[in-house]
N, C-alpha and C positions, 0 to 999 in steps of 0.2 A: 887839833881841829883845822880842817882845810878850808877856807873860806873860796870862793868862786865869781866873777865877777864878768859878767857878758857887755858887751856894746857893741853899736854897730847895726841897730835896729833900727827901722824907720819907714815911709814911705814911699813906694817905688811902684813905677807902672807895669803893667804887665811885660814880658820877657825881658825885663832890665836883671841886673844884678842887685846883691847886696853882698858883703862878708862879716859875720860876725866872730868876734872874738872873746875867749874867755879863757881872762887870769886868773890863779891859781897864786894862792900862799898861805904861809901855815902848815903844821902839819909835816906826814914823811915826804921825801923828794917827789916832784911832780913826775919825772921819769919815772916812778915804780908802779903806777897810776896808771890803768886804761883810762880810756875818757870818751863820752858820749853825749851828745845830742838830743833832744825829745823836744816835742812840741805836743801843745796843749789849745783849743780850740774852744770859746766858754761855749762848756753846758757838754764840753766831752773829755773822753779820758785824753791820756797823757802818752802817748804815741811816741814810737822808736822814730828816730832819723838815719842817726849814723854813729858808728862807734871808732875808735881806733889802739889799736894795741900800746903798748909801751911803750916802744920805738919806732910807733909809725909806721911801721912795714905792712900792717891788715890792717884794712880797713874794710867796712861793712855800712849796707846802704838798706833804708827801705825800698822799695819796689815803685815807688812814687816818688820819688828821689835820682834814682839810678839815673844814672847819665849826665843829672843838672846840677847836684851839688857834691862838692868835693871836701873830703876832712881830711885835713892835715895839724899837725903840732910840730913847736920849738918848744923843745925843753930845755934851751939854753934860757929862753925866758918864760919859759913855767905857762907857758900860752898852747890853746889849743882853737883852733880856726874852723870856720864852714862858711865854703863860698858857693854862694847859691846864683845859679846862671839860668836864664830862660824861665823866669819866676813865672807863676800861675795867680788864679784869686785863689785858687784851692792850697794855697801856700800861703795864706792870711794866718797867722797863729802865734802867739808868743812860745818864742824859744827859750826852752831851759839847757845849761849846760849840766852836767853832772861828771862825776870823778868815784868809779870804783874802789875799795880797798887795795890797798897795799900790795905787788907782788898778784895782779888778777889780771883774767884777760876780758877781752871787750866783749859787751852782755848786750841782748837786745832786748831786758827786762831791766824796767825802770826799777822795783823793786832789789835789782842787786846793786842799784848807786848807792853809793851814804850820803855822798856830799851835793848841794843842790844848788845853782846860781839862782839869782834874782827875777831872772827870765829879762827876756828881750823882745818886745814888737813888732813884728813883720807886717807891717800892711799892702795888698797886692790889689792896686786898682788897675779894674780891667777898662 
C-alpha cells in the first residue's frame, strides 16, 4: 500500500508562488510509479494538472497550467513537486497528489491513479 502525503499549501496573493510537495512510502519503489497532480474545487469534479513519467523526462500540463506551473520529482527521496508561478484566484482549489500503478506512464485520468493524497489547500486572493 503507497501512502501519499502533500504540503506546502497555504495562502498567497495573486501572481505570487507556492510549491507543493508530496511523499511517497510504502509500497513498490517510488521510481516505478508515474505520478500526478489534480485539483478539486467544492461543488466540482476533480480536474487533471499535471502528470510525470518515471523518470521525470515527460511531463504533461493542463492548458490552464501551461507555462505557470512546473512538475518535477526526486526519487532519491520518493518525492514528487508542483511549483506554481504567477498564481490566479482561478487556482483556488485543494490539490491532490496521486501515484499510478507500478511500471505505467502518466495518465490525465484521475480514475487510472490508485493511490491518493490527503489533498492540499491553495487559496488565491486577488
Amino acid at each position: 500500500q503507497v501512502q501519499l502525503a502533500e504540503s506546502g499549501g497555504g495562502l498567497v496573493q495573486a501572481g505570487g508562488s507556492l510549491r507543493l510537495s508530496c511523499a511517497a512510502s510504502g509500497g513498490r519503489t517510488f521510481s516505478s510509479r508515474a505520478m500526478g497532480w489534480f485539483r478539486q474545487a467544492p461543488g466540482k469534479e476533480r480536474d487533471f494538472v499535471s502528470s510525470i513519467s518515471r523518470s521525470g523526462g515527460t511531463t504533461y500540463y493542463a492548458d490552464s497550467v501551461k507555462g505557470r506551473f512546473t512538475i518535477s520529482r526526486d526519487n532519491a527521496k520518493n518525492t514528487v513537486y508542483l511549483q506554481m508561478n504567477s498564481l490566479k484566484s482561478e487556482d483556488t482549489s485543494t490539490y491532490y497528489c496521486a501515484a499510478r500503478g507500478a511500471y505505467t506512464t502518466p495518465s490525465t485520468n484521475p480514475s487510472e491513479y490508485n493511490y491518493w493524497g490527503q489533498g492540499a489547500q491553495v487559496t488565491v486572493s486577488s
